[in-house]
PDB file with one MODEL, atoms N, CA, C and O in Angstrom:
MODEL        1
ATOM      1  N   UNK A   1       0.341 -15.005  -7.376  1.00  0.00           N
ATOM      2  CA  UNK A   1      -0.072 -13.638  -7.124  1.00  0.00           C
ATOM      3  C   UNK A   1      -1.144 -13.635  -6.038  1.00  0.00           C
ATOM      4  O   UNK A   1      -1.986 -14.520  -5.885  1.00  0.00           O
ATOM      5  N   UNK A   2      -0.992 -12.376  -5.200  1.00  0.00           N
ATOM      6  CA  UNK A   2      -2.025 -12.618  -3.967  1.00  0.00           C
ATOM      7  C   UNK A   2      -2.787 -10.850  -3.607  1.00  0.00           C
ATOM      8  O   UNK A   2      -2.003 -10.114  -3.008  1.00  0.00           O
ATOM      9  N   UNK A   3      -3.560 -10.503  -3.792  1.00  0.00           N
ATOM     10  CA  UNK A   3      -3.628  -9.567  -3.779  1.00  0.00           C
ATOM     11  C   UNK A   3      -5.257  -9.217  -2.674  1.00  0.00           C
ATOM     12  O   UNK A   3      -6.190 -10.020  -2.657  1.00  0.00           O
ATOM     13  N   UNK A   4      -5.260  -8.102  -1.986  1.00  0.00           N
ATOM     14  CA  UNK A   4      -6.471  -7.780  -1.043  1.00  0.00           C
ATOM     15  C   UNK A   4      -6.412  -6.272  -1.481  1.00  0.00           C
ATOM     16  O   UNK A   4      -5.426  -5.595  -1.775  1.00  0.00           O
ATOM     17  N   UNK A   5      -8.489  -5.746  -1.422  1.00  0.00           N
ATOM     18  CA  UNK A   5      -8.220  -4.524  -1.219  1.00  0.00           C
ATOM     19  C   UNK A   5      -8.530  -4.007   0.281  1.00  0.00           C
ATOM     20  O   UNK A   5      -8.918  -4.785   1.152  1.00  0.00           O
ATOM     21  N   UNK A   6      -8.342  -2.738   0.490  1.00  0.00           N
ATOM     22  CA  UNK A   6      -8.357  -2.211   1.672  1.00  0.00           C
ATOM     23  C   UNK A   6      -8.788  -0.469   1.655  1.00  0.00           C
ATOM     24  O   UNK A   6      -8.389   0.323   0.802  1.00  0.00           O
ATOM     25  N   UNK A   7      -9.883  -0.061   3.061  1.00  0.00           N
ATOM     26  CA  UNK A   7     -10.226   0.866   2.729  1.00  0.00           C
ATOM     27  C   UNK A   7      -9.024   2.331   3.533  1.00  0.00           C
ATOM     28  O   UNK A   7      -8.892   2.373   4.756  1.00  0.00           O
ATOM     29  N   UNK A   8      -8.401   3.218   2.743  1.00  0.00           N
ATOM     30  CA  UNK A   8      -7.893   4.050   3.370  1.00  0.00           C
ATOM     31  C   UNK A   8      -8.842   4.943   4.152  1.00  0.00           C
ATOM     32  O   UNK A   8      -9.740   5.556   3.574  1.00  0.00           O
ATOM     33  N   UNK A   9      -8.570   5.049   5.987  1.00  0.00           N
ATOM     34  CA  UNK A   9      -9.326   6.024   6.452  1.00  0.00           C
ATOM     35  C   UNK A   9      -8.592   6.560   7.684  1.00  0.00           C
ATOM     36  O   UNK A   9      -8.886   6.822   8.850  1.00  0.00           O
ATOM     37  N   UNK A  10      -7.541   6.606   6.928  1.00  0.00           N
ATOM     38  CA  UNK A  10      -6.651   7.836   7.965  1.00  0.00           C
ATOM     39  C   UNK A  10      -6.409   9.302   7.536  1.00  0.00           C
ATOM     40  O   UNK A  10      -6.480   9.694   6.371  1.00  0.00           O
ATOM     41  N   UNK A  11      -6.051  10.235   8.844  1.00  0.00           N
ATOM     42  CA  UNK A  11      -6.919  11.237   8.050  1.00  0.00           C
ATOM     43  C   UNK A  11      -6.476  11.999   6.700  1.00  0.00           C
ATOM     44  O   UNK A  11      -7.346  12.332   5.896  1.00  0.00           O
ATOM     45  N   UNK A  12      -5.365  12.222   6.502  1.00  0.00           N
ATOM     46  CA  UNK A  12      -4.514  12.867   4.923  1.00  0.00           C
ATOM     47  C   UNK A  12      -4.612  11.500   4.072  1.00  0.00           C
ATOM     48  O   UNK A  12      -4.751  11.915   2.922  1.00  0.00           O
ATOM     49  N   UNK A  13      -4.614   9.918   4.017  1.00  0.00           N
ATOM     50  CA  UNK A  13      -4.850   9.417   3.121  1.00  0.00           C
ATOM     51  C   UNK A  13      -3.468   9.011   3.447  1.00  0.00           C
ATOM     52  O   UNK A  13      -2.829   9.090   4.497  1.00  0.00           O
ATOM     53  N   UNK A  14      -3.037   8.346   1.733  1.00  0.00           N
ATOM     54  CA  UNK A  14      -1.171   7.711   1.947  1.00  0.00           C
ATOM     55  C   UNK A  14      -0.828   9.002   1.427  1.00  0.00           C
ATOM     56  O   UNK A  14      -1.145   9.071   0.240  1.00  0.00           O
ATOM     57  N   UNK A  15      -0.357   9.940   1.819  1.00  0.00           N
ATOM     58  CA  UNK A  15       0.619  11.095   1.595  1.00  0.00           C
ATOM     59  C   UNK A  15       1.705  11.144   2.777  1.00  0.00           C
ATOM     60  O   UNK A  15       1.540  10.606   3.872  1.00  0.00           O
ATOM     61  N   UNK A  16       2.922  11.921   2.361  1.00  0.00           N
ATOM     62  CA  UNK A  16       3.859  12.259   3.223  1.00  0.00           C
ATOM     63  C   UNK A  16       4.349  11.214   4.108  1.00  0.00           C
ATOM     64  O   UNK A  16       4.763  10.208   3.531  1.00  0.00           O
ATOM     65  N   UNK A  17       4.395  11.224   5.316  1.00  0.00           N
ATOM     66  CA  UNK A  17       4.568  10.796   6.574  1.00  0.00           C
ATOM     67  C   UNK A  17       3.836   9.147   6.529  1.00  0.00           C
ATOM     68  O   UNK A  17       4.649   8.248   6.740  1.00  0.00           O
ATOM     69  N   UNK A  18       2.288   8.681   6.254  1.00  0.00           N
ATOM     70  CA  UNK A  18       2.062   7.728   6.228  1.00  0.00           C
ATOM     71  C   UNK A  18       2.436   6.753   4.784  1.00  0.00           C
ATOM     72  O   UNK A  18       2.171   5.555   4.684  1.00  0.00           O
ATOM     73  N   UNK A  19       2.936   7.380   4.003  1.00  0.00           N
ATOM     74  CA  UNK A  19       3.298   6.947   2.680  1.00  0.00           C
ATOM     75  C   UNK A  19       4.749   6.854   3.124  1.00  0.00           C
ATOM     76  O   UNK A  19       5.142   5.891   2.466  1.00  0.00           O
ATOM     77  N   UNK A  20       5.584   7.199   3.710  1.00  0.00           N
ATOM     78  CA  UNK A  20       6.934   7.121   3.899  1.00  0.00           C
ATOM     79  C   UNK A  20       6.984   5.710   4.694  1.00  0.00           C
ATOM     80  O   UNK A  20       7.822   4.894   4.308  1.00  0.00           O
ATOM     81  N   UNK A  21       5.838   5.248   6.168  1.00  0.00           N
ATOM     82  CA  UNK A  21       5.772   4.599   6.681  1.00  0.00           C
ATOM     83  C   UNK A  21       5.233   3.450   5.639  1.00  0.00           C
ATOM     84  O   UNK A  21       5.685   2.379   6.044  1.00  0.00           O
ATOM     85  N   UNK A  22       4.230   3.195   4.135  1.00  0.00           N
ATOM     86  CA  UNK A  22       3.827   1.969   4.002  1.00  0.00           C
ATOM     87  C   UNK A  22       4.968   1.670   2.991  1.00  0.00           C
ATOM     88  O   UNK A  22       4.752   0.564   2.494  1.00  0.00           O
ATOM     89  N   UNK A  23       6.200   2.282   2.455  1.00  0.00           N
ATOM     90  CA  UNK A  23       6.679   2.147   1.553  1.00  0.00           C
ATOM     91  C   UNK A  23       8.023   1.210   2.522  1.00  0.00           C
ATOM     92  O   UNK A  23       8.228   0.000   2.423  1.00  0.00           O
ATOM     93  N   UNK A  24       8.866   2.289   3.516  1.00  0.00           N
ATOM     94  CA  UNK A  24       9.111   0.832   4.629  1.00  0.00           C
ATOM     95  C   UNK A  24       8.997  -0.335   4.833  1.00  0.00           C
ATOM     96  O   UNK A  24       9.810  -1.257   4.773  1.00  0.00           O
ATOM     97  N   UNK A  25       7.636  -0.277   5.159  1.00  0.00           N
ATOM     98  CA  UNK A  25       7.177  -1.795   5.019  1.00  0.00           C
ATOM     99  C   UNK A  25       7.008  -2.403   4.195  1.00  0.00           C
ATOM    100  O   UNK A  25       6.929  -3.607   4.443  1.00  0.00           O
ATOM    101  N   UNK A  26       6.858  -1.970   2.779  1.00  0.00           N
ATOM    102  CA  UNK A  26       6.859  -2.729   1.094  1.00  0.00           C
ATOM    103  C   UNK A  26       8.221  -3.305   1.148  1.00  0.00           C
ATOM    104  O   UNK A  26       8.574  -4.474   0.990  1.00  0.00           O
ATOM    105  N   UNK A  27       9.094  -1.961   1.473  1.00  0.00           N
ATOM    106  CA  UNK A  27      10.969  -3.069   1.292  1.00  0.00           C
ATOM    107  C   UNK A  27      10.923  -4.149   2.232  1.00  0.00           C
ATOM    108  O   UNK A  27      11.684  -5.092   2.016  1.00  0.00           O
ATOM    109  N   UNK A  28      10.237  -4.187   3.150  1.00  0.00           N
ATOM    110  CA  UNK A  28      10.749  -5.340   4.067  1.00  0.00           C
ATOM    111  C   UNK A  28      10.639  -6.605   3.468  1.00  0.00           C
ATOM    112  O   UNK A  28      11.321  -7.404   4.111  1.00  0.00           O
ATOM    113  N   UNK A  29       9.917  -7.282   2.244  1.00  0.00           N
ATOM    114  CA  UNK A  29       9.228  -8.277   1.168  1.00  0.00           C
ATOM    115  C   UNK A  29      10.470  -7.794   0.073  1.00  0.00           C
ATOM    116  O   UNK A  29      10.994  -6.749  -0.312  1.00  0.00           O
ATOM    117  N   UNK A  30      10.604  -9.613  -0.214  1.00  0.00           N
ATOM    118  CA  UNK A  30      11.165 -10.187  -1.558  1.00  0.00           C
ATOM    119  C   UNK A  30      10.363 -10.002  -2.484  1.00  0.00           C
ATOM    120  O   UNK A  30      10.995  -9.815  -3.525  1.00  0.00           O
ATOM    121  N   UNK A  31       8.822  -9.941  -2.700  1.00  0.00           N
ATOM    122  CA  UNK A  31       8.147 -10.053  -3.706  1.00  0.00           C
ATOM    123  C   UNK A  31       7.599  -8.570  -4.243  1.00  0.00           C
ATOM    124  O   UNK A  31       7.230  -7.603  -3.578  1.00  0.00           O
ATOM    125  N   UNK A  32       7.688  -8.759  -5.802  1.00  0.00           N
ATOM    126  CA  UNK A  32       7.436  -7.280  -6.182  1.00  0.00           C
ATOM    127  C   UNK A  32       5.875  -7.033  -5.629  1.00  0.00           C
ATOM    128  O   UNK A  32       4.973  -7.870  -5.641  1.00  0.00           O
ATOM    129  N   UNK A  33       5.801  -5.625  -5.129  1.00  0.00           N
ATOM    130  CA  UNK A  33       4.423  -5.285  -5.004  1.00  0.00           C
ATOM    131  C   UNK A  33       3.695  -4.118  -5.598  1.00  0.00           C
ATOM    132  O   UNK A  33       4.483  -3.371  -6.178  1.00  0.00           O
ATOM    133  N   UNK A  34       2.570  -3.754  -5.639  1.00  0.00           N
ATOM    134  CA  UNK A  34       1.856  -3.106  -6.520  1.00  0.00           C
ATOM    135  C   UNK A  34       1.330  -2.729  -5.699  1.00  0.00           C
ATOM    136  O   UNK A  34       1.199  -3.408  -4.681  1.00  0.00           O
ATOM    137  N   UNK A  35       0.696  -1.201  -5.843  1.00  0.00           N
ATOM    138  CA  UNK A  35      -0.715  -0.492  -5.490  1.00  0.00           C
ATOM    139  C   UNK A  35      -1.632  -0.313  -6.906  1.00  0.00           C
ATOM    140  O   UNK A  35      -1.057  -0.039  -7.960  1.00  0.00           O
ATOM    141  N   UNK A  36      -3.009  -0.479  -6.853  1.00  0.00           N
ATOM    142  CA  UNK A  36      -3.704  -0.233  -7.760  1.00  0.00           C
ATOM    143  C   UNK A  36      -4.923   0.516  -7.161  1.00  0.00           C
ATOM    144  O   UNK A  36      -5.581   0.146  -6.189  1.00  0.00           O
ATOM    145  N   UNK A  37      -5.143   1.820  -8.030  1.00  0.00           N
ATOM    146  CA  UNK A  37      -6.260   2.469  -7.899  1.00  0.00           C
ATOM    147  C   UNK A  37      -6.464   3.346  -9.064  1.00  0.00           C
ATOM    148  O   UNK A  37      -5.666   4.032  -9.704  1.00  0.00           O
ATOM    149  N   UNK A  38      -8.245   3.074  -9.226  1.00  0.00           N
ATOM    150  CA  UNK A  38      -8.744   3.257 -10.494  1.00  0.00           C
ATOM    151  C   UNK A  38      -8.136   2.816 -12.002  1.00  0.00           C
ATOM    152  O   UNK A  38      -7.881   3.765 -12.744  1.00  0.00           O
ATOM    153  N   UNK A  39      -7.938   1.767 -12.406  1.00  0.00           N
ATOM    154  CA  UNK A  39      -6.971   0.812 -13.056  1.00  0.00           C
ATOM    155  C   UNK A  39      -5.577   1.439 -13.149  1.00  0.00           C
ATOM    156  O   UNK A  39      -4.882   1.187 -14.134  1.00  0.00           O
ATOM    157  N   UNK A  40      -5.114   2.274 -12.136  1.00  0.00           N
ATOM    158  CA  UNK A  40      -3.444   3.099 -12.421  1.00  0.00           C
ATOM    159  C   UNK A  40      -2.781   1.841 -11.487  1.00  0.00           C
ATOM    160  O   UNK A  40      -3.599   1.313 -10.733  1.00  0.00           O
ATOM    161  N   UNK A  41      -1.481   1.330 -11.448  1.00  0.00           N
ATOM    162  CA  UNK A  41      -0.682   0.303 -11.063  1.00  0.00           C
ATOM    163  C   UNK A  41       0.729   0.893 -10.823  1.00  0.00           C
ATOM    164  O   UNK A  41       1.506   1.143 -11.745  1.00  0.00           O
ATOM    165  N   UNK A  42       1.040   1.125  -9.315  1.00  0.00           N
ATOM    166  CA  UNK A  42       2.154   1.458  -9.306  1.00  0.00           C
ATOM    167  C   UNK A  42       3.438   1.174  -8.650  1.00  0.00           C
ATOM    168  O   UNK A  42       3.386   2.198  -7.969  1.00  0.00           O
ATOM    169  N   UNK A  43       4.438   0.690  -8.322  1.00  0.00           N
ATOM    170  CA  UNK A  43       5.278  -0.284  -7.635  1.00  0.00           C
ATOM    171  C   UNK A  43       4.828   0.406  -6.183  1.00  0.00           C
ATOM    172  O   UNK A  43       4.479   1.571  -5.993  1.00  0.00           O
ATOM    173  N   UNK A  44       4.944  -0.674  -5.228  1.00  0.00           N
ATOM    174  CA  UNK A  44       4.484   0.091  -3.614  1.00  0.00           C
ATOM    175  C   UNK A  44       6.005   0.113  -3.183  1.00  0.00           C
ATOM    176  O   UNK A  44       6.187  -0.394  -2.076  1.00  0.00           O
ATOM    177  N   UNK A  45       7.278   0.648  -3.894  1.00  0.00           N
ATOM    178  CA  UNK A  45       8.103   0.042  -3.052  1.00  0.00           C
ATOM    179  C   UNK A  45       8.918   1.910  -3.337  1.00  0.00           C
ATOM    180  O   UNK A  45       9.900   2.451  -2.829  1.00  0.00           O
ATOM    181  N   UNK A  46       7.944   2.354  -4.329  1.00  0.00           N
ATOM    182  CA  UNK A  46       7.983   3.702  -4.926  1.00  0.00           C
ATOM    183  C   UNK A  46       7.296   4.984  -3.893  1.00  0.00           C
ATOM    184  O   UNK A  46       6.171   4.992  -3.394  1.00  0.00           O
ATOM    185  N   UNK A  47       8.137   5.796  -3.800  1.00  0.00           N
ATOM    186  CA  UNK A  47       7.204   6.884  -3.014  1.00  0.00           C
ATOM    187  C   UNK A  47       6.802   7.616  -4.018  1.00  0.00           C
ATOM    188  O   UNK A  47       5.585   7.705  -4.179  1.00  0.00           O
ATOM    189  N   UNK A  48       7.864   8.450  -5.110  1.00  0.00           N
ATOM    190  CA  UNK A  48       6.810   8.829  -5.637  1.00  0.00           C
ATOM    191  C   UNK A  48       5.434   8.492  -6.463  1.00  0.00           C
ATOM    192  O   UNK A  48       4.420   9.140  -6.722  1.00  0.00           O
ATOM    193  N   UNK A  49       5.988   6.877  -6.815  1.00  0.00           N
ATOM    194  CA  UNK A  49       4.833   6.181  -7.599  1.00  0.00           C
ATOM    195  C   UNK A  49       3.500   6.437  -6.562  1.00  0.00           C
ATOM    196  O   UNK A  49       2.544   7.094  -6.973  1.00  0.00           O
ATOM    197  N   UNK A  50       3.517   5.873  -5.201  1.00  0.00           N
ATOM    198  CA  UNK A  50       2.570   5.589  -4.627  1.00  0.00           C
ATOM    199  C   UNK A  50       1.838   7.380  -4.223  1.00  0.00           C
ATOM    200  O   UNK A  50       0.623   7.577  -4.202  1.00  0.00           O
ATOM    201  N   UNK A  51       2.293   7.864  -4.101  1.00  0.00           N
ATOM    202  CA  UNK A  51       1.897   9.235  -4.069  1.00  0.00           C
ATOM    203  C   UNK A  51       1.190   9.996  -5.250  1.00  0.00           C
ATOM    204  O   UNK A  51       0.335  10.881  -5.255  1.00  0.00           O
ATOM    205  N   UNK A  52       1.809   9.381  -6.174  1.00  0.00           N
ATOM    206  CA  UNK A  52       0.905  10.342  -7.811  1.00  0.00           C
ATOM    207  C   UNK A  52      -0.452   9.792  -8.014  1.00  0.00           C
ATOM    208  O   UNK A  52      -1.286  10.419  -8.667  1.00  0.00           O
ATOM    209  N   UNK A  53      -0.716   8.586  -7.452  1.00  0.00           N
ATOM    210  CA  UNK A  53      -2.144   7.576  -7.268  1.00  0.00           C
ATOM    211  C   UNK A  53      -2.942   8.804  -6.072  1.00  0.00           C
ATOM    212  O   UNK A  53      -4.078   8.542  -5.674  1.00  0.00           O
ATOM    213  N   UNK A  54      -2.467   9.672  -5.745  1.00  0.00           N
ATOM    214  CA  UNK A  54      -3.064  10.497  -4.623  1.00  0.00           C
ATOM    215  C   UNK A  54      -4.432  10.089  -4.239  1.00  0.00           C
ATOM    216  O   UNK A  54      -5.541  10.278  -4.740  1.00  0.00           O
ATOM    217  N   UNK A  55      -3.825   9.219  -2.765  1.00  0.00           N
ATOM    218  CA  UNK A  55      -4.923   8.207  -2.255  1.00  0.00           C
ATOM    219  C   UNK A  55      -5.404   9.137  -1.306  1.00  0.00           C
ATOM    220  O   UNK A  55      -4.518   9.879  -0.883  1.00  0.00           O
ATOM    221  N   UNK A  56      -6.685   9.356  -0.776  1.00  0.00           N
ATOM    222  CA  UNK A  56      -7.270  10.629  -0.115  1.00  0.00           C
ATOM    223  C   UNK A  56      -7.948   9.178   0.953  1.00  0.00           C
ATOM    224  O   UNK A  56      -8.173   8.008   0.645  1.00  0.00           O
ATOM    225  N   UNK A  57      -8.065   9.717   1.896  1.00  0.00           N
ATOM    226  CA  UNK A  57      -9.469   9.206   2.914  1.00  0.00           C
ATOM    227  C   UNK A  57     -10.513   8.441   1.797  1.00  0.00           C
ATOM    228  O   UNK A  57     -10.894   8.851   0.700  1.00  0.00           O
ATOM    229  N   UNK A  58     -10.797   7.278   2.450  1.00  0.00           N
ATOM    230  CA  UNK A  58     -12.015   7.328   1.778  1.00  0.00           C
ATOM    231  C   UNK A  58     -12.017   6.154   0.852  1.00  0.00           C
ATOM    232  O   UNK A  58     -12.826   5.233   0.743  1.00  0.00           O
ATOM    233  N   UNK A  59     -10.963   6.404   0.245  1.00  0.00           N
ATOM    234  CA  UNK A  59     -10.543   5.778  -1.282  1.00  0.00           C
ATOM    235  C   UNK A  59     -10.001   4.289  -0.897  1.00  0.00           C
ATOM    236  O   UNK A  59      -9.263   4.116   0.072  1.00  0.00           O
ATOM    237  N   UNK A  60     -10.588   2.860  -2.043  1.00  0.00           N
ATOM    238  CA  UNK A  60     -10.195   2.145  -1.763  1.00  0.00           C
ATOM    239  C   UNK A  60      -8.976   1.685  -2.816  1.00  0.00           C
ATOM    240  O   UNK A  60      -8.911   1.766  -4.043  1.00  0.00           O
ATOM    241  N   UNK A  61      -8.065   1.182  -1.848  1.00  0.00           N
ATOM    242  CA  UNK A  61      -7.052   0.625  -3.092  1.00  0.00           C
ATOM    243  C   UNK A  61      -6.897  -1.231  -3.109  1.00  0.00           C
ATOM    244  O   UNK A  61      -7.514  -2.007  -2.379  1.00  0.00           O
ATOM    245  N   UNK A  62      -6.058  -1.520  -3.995  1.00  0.00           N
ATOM    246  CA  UNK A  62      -5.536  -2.867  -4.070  1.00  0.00           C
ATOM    247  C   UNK A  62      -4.090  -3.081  -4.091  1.00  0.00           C
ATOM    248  O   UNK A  62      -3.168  -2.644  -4.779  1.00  0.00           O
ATOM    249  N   UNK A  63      -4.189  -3.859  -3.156  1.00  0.00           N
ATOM    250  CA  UNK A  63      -2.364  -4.362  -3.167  1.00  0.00           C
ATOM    251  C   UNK A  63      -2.171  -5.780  -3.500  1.00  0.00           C
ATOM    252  O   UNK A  63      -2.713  -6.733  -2.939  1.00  0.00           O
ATOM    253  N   UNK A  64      -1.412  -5.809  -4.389  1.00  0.00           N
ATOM    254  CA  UNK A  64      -0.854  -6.938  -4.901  1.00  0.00           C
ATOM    255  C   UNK A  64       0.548  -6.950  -5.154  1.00  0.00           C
ATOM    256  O   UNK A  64       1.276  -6.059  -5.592  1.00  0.00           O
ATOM    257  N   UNK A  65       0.871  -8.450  -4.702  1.00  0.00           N
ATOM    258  CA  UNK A  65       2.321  -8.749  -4.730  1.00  0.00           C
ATOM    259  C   UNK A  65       2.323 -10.073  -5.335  1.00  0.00           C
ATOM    260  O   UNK A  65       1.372 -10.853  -5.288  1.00  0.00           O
ATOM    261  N   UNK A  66       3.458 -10.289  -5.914  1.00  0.00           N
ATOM    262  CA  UNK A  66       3.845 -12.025  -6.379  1.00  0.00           C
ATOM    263  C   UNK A  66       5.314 -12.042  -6.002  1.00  0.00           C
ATOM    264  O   UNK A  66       6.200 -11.196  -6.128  1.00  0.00           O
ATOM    265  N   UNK A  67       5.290 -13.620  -5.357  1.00  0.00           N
ATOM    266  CA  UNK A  67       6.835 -13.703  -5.265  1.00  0.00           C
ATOM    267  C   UNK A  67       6.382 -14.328  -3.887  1.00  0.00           C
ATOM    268  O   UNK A  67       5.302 -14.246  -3.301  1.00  0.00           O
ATOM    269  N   UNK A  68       8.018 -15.238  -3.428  1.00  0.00           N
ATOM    270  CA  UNK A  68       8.256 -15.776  -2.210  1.00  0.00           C
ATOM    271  C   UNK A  68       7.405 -15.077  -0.513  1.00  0.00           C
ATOM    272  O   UNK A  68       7.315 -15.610   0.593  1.00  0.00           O
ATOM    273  N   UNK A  69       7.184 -14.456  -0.742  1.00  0.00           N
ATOM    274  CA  UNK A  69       6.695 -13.937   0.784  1.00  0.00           C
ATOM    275  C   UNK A  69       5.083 -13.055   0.129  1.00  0.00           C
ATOM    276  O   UNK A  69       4.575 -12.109   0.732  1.00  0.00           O
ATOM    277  N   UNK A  70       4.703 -13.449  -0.755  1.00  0.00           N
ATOM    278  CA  UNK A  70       3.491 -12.710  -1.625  1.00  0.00           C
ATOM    279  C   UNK A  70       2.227 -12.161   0.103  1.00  0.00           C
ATOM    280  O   UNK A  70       1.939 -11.084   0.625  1.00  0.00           O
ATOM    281  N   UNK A  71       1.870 -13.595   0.376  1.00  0.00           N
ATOM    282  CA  UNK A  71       0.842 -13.823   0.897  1.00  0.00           C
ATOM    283  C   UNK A  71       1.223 -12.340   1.959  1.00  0.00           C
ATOM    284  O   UNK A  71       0.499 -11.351   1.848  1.00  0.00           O
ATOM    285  N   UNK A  72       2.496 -12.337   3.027  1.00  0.00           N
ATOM    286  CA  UNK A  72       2.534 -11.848   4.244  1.00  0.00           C
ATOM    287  C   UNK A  72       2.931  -9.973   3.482  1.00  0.00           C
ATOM    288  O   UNK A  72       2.806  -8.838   3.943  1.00  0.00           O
ATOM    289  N   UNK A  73       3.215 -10.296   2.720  1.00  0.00           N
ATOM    290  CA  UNK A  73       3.762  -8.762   2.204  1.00  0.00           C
ATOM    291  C   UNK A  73       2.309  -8.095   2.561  1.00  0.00           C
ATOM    292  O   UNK A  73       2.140  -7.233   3.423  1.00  0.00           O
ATOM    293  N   UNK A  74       1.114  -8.768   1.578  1.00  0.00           N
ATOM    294  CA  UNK A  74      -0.154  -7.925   1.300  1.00  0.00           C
ATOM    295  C   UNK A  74      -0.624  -7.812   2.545  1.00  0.00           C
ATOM    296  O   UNK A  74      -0.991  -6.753   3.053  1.00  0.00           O
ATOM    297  N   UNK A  75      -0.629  -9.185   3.213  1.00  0.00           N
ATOM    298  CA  UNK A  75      -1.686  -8.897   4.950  1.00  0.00           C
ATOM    299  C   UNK A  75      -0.740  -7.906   5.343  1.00  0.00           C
ATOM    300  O   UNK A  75      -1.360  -6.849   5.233  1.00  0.00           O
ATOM    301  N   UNK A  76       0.308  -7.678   5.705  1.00  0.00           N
ATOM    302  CA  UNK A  76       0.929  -6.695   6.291  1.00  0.00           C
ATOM    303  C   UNK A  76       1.302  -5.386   6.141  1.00  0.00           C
ATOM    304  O   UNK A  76       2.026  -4.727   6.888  1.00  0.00           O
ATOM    305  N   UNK A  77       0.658  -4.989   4.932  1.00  0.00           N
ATOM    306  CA  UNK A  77       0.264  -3.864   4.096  1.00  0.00           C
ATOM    307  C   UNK A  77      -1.404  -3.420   4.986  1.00  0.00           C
ATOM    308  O   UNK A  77      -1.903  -2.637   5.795  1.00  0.00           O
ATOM    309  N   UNK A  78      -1.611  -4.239   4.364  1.00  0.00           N
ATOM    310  CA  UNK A  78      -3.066  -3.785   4.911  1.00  0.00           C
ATOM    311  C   UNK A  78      -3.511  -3.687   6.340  1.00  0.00           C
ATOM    312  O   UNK A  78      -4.391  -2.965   6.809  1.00  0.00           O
ATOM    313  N   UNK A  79      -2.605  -4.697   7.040  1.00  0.00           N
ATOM    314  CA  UNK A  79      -2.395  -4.596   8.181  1.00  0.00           C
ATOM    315  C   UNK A  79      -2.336  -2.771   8.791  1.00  0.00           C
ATOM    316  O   UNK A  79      -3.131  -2.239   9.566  1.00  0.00           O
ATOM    317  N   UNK A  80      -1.282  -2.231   8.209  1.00  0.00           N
ATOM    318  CA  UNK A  80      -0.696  -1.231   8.239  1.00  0.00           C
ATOM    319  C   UNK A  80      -1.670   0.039   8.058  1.00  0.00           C
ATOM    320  O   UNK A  80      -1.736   0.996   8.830  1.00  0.00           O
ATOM    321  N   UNK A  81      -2.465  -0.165   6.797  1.00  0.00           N
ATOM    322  CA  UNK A  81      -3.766   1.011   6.791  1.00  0.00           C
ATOM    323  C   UNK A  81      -4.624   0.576   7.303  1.00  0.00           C
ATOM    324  O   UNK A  81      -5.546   1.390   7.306  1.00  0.00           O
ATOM    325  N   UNK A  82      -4.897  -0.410   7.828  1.00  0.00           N
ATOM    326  CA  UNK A  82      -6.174  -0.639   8.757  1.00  0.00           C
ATOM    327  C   UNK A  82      -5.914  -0.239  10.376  1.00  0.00           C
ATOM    328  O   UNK A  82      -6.751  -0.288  11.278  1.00  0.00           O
ATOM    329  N   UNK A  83      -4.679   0.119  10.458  1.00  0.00           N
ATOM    330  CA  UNK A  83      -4.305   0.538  11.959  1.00  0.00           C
ATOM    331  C   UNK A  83      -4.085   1.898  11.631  1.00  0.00           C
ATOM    332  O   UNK A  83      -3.260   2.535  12.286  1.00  0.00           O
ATOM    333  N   UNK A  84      -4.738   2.450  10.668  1.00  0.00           N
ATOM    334  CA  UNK A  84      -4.360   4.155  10.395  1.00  0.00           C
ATOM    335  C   UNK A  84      -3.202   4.493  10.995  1.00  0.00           C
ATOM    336  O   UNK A  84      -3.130   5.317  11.907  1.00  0.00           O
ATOM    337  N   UNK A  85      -2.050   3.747  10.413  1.00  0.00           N
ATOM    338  CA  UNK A  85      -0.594   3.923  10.643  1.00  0.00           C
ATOM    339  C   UNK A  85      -0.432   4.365  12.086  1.00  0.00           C
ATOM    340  O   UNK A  85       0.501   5.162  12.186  1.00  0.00           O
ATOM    341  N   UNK A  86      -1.129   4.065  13.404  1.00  0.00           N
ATOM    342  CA  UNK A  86      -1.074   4.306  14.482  1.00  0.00           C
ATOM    343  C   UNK A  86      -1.394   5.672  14.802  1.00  0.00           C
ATOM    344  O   UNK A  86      -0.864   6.220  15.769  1.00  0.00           O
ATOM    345  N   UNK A  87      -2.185   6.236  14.093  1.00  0.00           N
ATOM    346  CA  UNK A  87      -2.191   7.879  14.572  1.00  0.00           C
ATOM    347  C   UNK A  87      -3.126   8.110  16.065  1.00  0.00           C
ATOM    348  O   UNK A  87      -3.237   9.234  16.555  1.00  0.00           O
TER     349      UNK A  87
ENDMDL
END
């Protein structure tokens, strides 16, 4: 299991449009992955899961994955909100 947190600071948070874009990139990974915020745990591979966690600006989450590609799933997650999905 490999897991990093990361701070969301784009501007709506993971809703809509940037939640459509990190869930994309969750399928691209063999290994199951997780979002966690405020002990709620929800598959990242889920839109609506990852959306009912209603991640706002601001808010930090945790991603964790286990499985064959664990390590690159999470950097490349975070990768992903640390480039405020290119806005």
């Amino acid at each position: 299991m490999f897991s990093k947190e990361v701070l969301v600071s784009n501007q709506v948070g993971l809703h809509a449009r940037p939640a459509t874009f990190f869930i994309q990139k969750a399928n691209e990974f063999k290994s199951g992955i997780w979002v966690e915020k405020d002990e709620r745990r929800v598959n990242a591979k889920s839109l609506l899961g990852v959306l009912s966690l209603g991640i706002t600006r601001g808010v930090t989450i945790t991603i964790i994955a286990e499985g064959p590609d664990e390590e690159q799933a999470v950097n490349a997650l975070v990768e992903l909100i640390s480039s405020n999905f290119a806005e």
